[in-house]
C-alpha positions in Angstrom: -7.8 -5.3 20.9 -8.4 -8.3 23.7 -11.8 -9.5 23.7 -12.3 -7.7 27.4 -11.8 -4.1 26.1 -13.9 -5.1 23.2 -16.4 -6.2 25.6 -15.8 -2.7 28.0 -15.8 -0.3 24.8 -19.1 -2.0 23.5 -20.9 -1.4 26.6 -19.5 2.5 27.4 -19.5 3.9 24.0 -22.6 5.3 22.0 -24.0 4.6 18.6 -22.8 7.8 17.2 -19.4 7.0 18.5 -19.0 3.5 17.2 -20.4 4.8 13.7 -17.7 6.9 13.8 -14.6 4.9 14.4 -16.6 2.0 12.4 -16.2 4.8 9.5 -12.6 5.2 9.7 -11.7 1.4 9.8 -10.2 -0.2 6.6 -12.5 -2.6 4.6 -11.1 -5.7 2.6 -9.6 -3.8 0.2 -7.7 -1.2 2.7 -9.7 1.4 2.5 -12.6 3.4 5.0 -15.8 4.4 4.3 -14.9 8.2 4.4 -12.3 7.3 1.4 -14.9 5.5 -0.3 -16.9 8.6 -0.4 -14.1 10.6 -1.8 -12.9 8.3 -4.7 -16.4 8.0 -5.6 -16.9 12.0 -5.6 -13.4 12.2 -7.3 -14.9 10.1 -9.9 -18.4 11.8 -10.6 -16.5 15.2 -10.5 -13.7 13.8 -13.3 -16.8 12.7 -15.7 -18.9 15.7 -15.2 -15.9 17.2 -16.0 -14.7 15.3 -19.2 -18.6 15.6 -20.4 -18.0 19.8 -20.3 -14.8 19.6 -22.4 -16.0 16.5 -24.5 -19.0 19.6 -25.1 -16.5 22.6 -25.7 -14.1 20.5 -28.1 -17.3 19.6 -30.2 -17.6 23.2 -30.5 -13.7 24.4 -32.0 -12.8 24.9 -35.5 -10.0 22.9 -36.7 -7.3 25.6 -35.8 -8.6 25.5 -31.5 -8.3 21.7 -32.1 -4.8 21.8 -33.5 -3.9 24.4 -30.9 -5.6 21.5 -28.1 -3.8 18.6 -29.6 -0.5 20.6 -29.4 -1.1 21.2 -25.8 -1.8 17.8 -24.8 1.4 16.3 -26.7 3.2 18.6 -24.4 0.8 17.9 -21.4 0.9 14.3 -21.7 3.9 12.9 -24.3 1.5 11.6 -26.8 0.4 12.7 -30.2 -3.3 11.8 -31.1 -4.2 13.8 -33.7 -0.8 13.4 -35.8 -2.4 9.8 -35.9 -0.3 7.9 -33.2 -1.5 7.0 -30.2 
């Protein structure tokens, strides 16, 4: 944007307005505000999350573990408690 319709936006558009399209705008890194927000509600959501099943797992005998362990091999190609990681 020139420096005139910098100058002309500046002096026609409101607070609100500017926070806005401020909000949207990439930082350093390439990425807004409002994405910001969501990675960093992604995040608390994904540890609450693990703290629940980390909870439930403490919980299982040795058969619902075995029956677990199978079902992430499958899931995610790797055998943890065979011993290999």
């Amino acid at each position: 944007m020139s420096p005139e319709m910098t100058k002309h936006y500046q002096a026609h558009a409101d607070r609100k307005a500017k926070e806005k399209y401020l909000s949207q705008m990439p930082d350093f890194l390439g990425v807004s505000a409002a994405q910001q927000l969501a990675l960093r509600d992604d995040t608390v959501k994904a540890m609450d999350l693990r703290k629940q099943l980390k909870a439930r797992i403490d919980k299982m005998t040795m058969e619902q573990l075995e029956t677990i362990d199978a079902f992430l091999n499958e899931l995610t190609g790797s055998i943890i408690l065979g011993g290999e990681a």
